[in-house]
C-alpha positions as CSV (number, residue, x, y, z in Angstrom):
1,X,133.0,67.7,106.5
2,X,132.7,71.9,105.6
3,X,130.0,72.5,103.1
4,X,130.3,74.0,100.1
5,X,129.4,78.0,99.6
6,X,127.4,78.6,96.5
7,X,129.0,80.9,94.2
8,X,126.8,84.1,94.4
9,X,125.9,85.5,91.1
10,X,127.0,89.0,90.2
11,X,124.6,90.8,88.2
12,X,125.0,93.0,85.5
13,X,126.0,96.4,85.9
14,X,122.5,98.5,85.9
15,X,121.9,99.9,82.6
16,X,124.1,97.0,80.7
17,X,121.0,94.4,80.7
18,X,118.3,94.4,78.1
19,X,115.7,92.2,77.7
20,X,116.5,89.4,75.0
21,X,113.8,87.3,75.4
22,X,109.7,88.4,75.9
23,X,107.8,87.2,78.6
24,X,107.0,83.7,77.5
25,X,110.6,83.0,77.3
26,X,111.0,83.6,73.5
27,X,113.6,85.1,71.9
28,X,112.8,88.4,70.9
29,X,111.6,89.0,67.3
30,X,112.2,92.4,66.0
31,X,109.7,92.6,63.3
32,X,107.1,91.3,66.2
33,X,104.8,94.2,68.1
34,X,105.4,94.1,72.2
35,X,103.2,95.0,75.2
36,X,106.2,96.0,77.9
37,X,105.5,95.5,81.4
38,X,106.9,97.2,84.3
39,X,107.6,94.1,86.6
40,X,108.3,96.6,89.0
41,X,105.0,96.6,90.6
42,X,101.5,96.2,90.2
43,X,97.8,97.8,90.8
44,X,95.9,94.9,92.6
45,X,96.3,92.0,90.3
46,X,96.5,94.3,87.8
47,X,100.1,94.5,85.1
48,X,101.4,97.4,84.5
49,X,102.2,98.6,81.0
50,X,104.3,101.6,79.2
51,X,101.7,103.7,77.7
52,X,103.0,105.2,74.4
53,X,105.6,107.0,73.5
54,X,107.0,106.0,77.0
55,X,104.7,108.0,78.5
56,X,104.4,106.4,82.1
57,X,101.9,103.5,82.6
58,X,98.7,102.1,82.6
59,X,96.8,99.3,83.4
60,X,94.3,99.8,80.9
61,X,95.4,98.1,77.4
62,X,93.6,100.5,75.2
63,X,96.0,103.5,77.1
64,X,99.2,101.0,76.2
65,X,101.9,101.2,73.7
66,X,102.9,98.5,71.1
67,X,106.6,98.5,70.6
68,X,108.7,96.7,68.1
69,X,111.3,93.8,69.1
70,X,114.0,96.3,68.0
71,X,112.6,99.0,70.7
72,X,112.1,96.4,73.8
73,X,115.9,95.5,72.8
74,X,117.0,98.7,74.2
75,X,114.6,98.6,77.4
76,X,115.2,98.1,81.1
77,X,116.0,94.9,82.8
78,X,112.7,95.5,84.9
79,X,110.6,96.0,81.5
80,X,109.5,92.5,80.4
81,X,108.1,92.6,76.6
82,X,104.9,90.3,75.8
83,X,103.4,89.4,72.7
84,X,100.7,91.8,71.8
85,X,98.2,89.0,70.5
86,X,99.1,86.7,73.4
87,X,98.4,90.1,76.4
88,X,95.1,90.7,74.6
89,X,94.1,87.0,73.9
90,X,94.3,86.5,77.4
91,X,92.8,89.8,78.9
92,X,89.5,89.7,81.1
93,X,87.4,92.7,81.1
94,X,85.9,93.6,84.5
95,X,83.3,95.9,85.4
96,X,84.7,98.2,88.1
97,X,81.6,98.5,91.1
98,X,82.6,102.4,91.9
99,X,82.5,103.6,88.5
100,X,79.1,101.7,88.0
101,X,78.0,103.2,91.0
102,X,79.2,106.6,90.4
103,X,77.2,106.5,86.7
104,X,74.3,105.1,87.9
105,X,74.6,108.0,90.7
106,X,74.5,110.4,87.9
107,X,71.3,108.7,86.2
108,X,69.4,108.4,89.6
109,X,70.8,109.7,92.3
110,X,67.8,108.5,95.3
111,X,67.9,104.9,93.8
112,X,71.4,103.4,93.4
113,X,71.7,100.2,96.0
114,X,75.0,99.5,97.8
């Protein structure tokens, strides 16, 4: 008995998708404020997010835009929006060693452990 091929999917010609739904699978609210990733890549374990103004990224939330639902309507496919109050109610701050290092080099350069 033959088997059945799957139907593949055709997807959307680039620049015809936009995001309609944020990150948690809601639909998007234009009156609500967005974090937009770039689910292109990452840094580590670290998401990536528009800075402002669409000004490249960052991983650091206080260098990140906020965007309105009606502006993440008119992003990428690759740009997923999140809820700004669910991104920061869910952030972990983390001490990074080499920049504790290199400070405490600065303060006392002959004592600084490894």
């Amino acid at each position: 008995m033959a088997r059945k091929r799957a139907e593949a999917k055709v997807p959307p010609p680039p620049g015809s998708y936009h995001p309609t739904v944020d990150g948690l699978g809601n639909p998007i609210d234009p009156n609500a404020t967005y974090l937009v990733q770039d689910s292109r890549s990452y840094v580590g374990n670290c998401m990536l997010f528009w800075r402002a103004e669409s000004a490249g990224y960052a991983c650091d939330l206080n260098d990140c835009g906020t965007y309105s639902g009606s502006e993440v309507l008119r992003m990428r496919e690759t740009d997923i929006p999140w809820p700004e109050d669910f991104i920061w109610e869910n952030t972990v701050v983390h001490a990074n060693i080499d920049r504790i290092r290199q400070a405490a080099i600065r303060l006392r350069p002959t004592e600084v452990p490894k």
